[in-house]
C-alpha positions as CSV (number, residue, x, y, z in Angstrom):
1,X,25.4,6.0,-28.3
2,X,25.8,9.0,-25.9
3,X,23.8,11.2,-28.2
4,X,20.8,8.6,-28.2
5,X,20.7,8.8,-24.6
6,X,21.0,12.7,-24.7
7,X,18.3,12.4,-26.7
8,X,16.0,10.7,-25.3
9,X,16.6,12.6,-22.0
10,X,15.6,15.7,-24.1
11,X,12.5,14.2,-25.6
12,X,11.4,13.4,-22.1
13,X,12.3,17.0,-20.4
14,X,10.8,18.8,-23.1
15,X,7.4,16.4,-23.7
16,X,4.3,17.4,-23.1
17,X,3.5,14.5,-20.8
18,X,6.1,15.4,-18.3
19,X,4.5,19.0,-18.1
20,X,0.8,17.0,-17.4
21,X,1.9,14.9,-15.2
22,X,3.5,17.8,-13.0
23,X,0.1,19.6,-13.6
24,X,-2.0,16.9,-12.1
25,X,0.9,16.0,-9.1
26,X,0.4,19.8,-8.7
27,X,-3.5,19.7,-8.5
28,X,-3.3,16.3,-6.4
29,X,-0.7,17.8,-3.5
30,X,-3.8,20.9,-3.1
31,X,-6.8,18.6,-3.0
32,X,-4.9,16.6,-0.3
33,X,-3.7,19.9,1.5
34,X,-7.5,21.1,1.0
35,X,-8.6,17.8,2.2
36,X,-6.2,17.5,5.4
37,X,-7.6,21.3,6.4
38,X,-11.2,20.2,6.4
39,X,-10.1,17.0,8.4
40,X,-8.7,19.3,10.7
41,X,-11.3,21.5,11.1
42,X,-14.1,18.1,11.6
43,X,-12.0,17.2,14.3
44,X,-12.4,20.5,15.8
45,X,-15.8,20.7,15.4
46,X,-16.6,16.9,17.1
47,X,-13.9,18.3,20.1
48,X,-16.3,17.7,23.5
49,X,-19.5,15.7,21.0
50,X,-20.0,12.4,20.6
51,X,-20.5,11.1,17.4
52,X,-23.3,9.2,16.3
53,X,-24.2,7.0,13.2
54,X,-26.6,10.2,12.8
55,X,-23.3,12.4,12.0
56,X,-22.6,11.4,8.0
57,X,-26.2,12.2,7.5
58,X,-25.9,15.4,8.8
59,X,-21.8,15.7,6.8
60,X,-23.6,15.2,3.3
């Protein structure tokens, strides 16, 4: 019974889905750092401007 488990804990260690999902954890945790650094730099920008319904126009 111990083996099976050991086994299993192996298969899922060594799989090829562990190592994607850590790949697209990896890619998600940049976009959101990327994201949070323009976010901070928007708030910067809008520092002393008031913000109109104008401004997504002029964001896209």
């Amino acid at each position: 019974m111990l083996n099976l488990i050991r086994a299993d804990f192996y298969k899922a260690i060594h799989g090829k889905v562990l190592k994607v999902c850590f790949l697209m954890m990896t890619g998600w945790i940049f976009l959101c750092a990327y994201a949070q650094k323009a976010t901070i730099g928007m708030r910067e920008y809008l520092v002393g401007t008031e913000v109109s319904a104008n401004y997504w126009d002029s964001f896209f």
